[in-house]
C-alpha positions as a printed NumPy array, in Angstrom:
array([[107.709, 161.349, 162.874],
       [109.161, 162.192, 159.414],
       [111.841, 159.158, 160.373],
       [108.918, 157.287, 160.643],
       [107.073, 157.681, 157.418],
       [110.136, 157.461, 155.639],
       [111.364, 154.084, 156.855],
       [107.113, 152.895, 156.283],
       [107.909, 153.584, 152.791],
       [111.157, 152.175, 152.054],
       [109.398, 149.06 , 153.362],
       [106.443, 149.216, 151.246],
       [109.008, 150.322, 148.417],
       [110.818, 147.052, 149.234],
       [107.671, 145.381, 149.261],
       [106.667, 146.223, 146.312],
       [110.195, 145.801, 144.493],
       [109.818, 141.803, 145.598],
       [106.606, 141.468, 144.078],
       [107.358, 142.705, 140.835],
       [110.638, 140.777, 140.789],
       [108.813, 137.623, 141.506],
       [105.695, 138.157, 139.063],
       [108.521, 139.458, 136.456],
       [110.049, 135.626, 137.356],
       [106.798, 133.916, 137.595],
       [105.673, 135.33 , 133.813],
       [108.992, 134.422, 132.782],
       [109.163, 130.886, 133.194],
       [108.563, 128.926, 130.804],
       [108.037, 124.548, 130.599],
       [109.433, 122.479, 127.883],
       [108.324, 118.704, 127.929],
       [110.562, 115.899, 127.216],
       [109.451, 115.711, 124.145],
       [109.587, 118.978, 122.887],
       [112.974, 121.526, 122.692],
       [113.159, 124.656, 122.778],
       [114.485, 127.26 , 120.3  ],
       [115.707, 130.294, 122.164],
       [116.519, 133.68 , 120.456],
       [117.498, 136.88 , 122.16 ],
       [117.16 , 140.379, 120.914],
       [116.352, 138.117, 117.645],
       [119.139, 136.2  , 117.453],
       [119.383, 132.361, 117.896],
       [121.184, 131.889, 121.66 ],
       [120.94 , 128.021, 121.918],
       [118.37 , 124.927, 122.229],
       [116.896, 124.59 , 125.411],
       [116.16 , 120.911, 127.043],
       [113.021, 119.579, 128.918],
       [112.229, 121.605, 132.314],
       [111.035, 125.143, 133.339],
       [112.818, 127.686, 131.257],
       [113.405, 131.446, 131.822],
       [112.366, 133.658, 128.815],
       [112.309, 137.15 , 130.153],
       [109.817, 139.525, 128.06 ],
       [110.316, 142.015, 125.03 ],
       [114.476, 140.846, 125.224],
       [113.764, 136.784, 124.468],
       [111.752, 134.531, 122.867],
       [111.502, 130.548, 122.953],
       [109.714, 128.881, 120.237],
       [108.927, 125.055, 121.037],
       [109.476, 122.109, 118.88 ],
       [107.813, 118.794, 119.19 ],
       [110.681, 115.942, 118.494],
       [108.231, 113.059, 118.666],
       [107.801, 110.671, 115.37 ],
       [105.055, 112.391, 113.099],
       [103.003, 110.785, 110.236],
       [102.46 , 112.647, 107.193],
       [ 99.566, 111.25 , 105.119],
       [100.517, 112.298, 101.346],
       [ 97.498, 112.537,  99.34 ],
       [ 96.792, 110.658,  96.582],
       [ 98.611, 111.705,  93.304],
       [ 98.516, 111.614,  89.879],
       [101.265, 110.219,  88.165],
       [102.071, 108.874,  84.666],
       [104.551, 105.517,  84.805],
       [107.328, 104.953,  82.797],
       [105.115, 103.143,  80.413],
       [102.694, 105.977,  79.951],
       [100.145, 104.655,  82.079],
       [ 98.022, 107.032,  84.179],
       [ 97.706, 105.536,  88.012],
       [ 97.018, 107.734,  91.713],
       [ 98.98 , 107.285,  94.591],
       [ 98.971, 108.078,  98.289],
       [101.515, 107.046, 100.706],
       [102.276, 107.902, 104.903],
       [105.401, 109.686, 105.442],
       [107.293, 109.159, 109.058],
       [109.679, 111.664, 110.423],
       [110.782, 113.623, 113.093],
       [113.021, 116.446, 114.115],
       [116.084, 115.593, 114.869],
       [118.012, 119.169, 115.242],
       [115.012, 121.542, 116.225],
       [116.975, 124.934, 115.569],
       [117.6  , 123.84 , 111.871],
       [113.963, 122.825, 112.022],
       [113.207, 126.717, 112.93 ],
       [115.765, 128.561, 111.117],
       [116.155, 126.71 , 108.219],
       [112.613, 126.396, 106.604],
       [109.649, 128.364, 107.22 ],
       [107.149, 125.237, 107.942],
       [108.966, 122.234, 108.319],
       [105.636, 120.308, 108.641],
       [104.343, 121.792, 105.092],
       [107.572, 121.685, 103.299],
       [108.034, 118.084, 104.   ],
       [104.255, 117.296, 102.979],
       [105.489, 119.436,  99.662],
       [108.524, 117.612,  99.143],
       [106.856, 114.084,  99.713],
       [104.506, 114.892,  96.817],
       [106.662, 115.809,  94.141],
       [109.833, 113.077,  94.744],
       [106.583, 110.092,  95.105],
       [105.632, 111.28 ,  91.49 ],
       [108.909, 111.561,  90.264],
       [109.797, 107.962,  91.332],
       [106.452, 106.781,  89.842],
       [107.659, 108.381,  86.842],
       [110.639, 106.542,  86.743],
       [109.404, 102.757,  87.014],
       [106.665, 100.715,  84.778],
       [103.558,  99.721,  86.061],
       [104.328,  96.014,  86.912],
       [107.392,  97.142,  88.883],
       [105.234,  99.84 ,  90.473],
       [102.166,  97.035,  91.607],
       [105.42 ,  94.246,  91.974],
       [107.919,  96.182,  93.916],
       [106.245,  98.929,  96.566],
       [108.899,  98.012,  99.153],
       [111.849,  99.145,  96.83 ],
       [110.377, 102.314,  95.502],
       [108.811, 103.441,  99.114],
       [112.564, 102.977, 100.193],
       [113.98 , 104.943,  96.665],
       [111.342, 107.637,  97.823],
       [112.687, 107.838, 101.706],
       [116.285, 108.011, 100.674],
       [115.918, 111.043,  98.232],
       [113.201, 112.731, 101.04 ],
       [115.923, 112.393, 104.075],
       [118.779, 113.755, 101.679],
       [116.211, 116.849, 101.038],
       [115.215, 117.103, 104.101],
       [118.012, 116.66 , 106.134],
       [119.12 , 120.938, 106.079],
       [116.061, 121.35 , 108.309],
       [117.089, 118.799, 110.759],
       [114.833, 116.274, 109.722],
       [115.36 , 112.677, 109.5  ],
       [112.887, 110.557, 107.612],
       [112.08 , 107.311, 109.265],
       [109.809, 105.346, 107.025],
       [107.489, 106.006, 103.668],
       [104.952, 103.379, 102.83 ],
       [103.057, 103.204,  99.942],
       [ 99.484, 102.798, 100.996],
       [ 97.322, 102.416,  97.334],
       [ 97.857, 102.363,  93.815],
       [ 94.738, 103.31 ,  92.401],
       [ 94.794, 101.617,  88.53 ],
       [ 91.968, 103.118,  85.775],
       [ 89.231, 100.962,  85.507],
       [ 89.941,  99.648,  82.501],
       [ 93.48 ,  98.731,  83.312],
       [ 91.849,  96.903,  85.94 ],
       [ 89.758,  94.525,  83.35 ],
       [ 93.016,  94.46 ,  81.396],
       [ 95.38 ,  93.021,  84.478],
       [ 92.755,  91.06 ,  85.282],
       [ 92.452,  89.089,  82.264],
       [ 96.117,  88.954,  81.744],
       [ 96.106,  87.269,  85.354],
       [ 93.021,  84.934,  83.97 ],
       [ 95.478,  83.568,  80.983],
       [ 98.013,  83.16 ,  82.709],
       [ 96.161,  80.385,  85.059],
       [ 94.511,  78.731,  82.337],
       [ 98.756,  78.369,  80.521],
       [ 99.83 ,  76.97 ,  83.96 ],
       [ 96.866,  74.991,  84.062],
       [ 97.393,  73.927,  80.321],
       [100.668,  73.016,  81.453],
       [100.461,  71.25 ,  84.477],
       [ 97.888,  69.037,  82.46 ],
       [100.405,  68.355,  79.557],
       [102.836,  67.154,  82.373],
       [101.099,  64.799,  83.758],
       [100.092,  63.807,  81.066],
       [103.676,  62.675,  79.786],
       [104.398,  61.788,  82.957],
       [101.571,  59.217,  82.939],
       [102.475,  57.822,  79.067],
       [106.282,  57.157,  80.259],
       [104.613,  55.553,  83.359],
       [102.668,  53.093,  80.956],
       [105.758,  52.801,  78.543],
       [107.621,  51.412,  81.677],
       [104.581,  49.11 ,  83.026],
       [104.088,  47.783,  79.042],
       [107.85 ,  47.154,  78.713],
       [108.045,  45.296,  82.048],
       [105.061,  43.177,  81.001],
       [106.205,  42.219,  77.852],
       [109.644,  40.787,  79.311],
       [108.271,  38.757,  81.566],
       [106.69 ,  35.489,  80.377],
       [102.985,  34.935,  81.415],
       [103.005,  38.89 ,  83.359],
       [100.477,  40.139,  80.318],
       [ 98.318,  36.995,  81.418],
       [ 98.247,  37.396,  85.414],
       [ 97.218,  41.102,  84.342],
       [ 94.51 ,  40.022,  82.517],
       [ 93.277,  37.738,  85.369],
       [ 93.684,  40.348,  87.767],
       [ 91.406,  42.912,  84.965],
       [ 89.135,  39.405,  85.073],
       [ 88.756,  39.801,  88.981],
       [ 88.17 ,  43.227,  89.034],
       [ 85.521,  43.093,  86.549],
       [ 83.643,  40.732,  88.334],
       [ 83.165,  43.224,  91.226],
       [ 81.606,  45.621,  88.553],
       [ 77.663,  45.862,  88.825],
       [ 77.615,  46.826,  84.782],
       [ 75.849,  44.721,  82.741],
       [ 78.352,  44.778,  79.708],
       [ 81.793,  43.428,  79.859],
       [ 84.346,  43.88 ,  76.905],
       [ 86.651,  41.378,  77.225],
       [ 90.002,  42.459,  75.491],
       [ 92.033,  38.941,  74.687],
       [ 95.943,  39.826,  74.606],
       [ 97.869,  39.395,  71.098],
       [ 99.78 ,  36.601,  72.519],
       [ 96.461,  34.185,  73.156],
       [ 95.455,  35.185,  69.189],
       [ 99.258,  34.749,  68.034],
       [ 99.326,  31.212,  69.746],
       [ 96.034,  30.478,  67.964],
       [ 97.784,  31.108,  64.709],
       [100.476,  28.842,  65.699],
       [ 97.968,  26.112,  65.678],
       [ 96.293,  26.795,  62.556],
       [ 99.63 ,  26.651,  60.605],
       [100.347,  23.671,  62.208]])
């Protein structure tokens, strides 16, 4: 009898035994996604980066902390920033990043997420600082890539890598505004001043060439008065100024003298 109720409880001992193994398992286990990695520490120390699947993390002696490794956009709010020709202007921009060695990302930097945000603000009003304004509203592409190079070489102790920055606005005072905008009014009306004075010479040397060939031709200043004749007669005016060419008057004077 005794034999009896000691092997029942060695089986219920056993029993009991495999179910807290297995909920001690089951608790442990942890997933990472494909896009995330994990950052595993043990006893507090860093023991290695662990890669997409179901993890074990046992209790009280580890820890896993997950990092997302996908492409995030940082929207920079808009900042005020003096350019290099003391004029006032706000800018915002969109920051894109990711993590590209996740236990830097952890053990390097408290917040990666802030600390980028941070950085982004003070290098975009740095470079601002260090271009005029026509540069500024002329070249975005150049500074948004002068502001991702000096953000990736910050950045790049916390395992981050720095994909893109793009300038979204440059917000000008208001009376800078009128000021560009008149600027951008005279300098139509000059081309337009221009363009006219062009043609314009082009159309004198046109008539300097059809008044030359005229004149060295014998009778051509006479057909072109017939063919002014014939056009005029199409005309439904009721005045006609007849102009008489200097050779009909100069062979008039011929005759007189004669």
């Amino acid at each position: 009898m005794v034999t009896l109720v000691y092997l029942i409880n060695q089986k219920f001992m056993l029993q009991f035994i495999i179910i807290v193994i297995a909920a001690i398992i089951l608790i442990s286990i942890r997933q990472v996604n494909q896009y995330q990695r994990g950052v595993m520490f043990t006893l507090g120390r860093f023991t290695g980066i662990k890669d997409p699947g179901w993890r074990l993390v046992f209790p009280i002696f580890q820890s896993m902390r997950k990092v997302d490794i996908r492409v995030k956009a940082v929207d920079v709010p808009d900042q005020k920033a003096i350019t290099k020709d003391n004029i006032s202007v706000g800018v915002n921009a969109v920051i894109y990043y990711k993590v590209s060695d996740a236990g830097k990302a952890i053990l390097e930097v408290e917040d990666f997420f802030f600390a980028v945000s941070q950085l982004a603000q003070t290098t975009m009003r740095n470079v601002v600082g260090e271009v005029e304004l026509d540069e500024l509203l002329a070249q975005r592409n150049k500074i948004s890539e002068r502001i991702r190079e000096i953000i990736d070489e910050a950045s790049d102790p916390w395992g981050i890598k720095v994909d893109n920055v793009e300038l979204k606005d440059v917000v000008l005072p208001a009376d800078m505004e009128r000021t560009i905008a008149k600027q951008a009014e005279a300098e139509r009306e000059k081309r337009a001043v221009i363009i006219k004075a062009q043609g314009e010479v082009e159309a004198a040397e046109n008539m300097a060439k059809a008044a030359q060939m005229l004149s060295s031709q014998a009778g051509a200043l006479h057909l072109r008065t017939l063919q002014t004749l014939n056009d005029l007669s199409s005309d439904q005016s009721n005045t006609v100024v007849f102009a008489v060419p200097l050779e009909i008057l100069r062979a008039f004077e011929r005759m007189n003298k004669k």
